[in-house]
N, C-alpha and C positions, 0 to 999 in steps of 0.2 A: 598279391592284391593288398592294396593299403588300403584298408577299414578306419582310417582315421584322418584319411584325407578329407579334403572339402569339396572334391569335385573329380569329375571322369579320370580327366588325365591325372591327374595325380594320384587317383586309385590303382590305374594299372599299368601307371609310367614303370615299374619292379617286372610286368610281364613282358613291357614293349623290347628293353635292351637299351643298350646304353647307346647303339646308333641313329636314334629316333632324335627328329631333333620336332619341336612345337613352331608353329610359323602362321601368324596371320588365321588360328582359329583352326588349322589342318598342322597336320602330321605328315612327316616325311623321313625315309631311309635315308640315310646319310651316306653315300657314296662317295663323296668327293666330288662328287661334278651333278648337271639336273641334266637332265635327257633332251637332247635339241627337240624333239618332239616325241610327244604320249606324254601320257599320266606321269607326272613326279610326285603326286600325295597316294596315301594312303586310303583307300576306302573303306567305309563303315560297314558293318554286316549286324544286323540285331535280328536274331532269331531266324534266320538265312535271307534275308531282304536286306538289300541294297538300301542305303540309308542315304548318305552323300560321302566328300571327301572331309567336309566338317564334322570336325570330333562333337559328337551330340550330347548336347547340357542338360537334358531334362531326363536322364537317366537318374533312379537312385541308385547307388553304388551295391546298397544292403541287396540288391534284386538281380545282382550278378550270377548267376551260378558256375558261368567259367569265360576264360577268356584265349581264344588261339590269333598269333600274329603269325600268317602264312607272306613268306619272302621269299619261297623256288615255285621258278615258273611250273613247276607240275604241281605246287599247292594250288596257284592261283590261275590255273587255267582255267577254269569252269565259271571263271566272273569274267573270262575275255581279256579284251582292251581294258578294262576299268579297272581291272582289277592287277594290270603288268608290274605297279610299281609297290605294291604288297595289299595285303587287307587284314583285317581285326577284327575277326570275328566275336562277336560277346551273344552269351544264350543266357538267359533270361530266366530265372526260376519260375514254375510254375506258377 
């Protein structure tokens, strides 16, 4: 986590992986190719709620307490369809 960034992604671009690529406000795994159909972004998880596929701005970064990027389909089976092309989960300090 970078505590000196000025914004989301830039705070836990260090968690995301170097395969993440930023696109039009959403995140996305970097395969090499986009999926003829389903989800190809990544979805948001703030304190286990479904957020959207846009990485959310009005987070402060200070109020993170951890951040998990789940990418095998036995991470992210429990969000479904929504969740096939990874998710980011961020928890929230009390």
């Amino acid at each position: 986590m970078n505590y000196n960034a000025s914004n989301l992604w830039d705070a836990i671009r260090p968690a995301l992986g170097a395969n993440i690529i930023f696109r039009d406000g959403k995140a996305l795994i970097n395969t090499g190719t986009l999926f003829e159909s389903g989800n190809n972004y990544i979805i948001w998880v703030i304190n286990g709620v479904i957020i959207s596929e846009n990485i959310p701005d009005d987070i402060n970064i200070y109020e993170i307490e951890k951040v998990t990027v789940l990418r095998k389909t036995v991470e992210t089976e429990k969000y479904g369809f929504r969740g096939s092309a990874g998710v980011t989960e961020i928890k929230l300090k009390k």
